[in-house]
N, C-alpha and C positions, 0 to 999 in steps of 0.2 A: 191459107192458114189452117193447122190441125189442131185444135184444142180437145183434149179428154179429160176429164174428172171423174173420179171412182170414187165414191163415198167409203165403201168395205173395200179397201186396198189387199187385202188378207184375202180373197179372192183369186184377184189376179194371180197373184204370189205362188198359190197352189196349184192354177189352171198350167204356167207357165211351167213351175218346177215339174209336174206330170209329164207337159211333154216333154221336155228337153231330154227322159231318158229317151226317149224313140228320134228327135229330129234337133239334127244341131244349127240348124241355119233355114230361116222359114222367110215366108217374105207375108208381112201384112199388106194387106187389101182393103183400103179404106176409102167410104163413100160416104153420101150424105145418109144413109139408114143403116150404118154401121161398119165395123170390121171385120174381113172374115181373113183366114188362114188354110191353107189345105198345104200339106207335104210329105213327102211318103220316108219310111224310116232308110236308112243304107241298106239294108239288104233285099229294100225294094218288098215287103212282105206286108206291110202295115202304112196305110195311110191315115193320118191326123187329119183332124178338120175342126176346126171353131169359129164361129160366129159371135158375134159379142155386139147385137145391135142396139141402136143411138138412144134408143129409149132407158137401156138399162144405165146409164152412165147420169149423174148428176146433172153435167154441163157436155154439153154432144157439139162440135162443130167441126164441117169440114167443106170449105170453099169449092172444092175442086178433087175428083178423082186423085189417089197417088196410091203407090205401092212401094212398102220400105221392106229393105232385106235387112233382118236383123239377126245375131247370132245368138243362140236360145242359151247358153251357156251364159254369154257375158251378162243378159236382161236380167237375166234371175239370179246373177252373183249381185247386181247392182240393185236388185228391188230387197236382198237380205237385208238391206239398209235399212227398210222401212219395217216398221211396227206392223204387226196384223189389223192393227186398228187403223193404222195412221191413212190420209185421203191420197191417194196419189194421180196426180196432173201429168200428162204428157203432154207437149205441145213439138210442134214443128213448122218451119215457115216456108210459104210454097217455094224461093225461090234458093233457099239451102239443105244442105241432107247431112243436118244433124235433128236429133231428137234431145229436148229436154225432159228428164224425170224430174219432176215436186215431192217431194214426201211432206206432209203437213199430220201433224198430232192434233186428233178431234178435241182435245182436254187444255190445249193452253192459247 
């Protein structure tokens, strides 16, 4: 099981929308002292890289090594959803390969 919780979801939102001009398909790398990211842009000239370790996150859990491919376009059309404020949860279960987003409002 993958559970993340981000208190300042507006955060995420910005790190993600950044790269997505440089890398459209990245694959996360998640362990028990965090997530990290490295992918290099198409014309092979610029590599990304982020770390986002378990302490910085609300609620941090992850059972078991995994690595998810996700497409940096679709994340950040899907996190527009959420308020700058609002907490956003990701969750994923070790033995399916979808990710759930939470968007939750700190004020109600």
């Amino acid at each position: 099981m993958l559970e993340l919780r981000l208190l300042q979801g507006g955060l995420l939102k910005k790190v993600l929308e950044a790269m997505r001009e440089l890398v459209t398909d990245a694959n996360f790398d998640c362990s028990r002292s965090g997530c990290s990211l490295q992918a290099m842009d198409s014309s092979h000239v610029a590599l990304v890289a982020l770390l986002l370790r378990s302490d910085g996150f609300d609620h941090f859990r992850c059972d078991r090594n995994r690595s998810m491919g996700m497409n940096l376009n679709h994340v950040t059309k899907l996190l527009r959803c959420a308020g700058n404020d609002d907490i956003i949860t990701l969750k994923a279960d070790d033995d399916g390969d979808t990710v759930t987003f939470m968007f939750e409002s700190p004020s109600q």
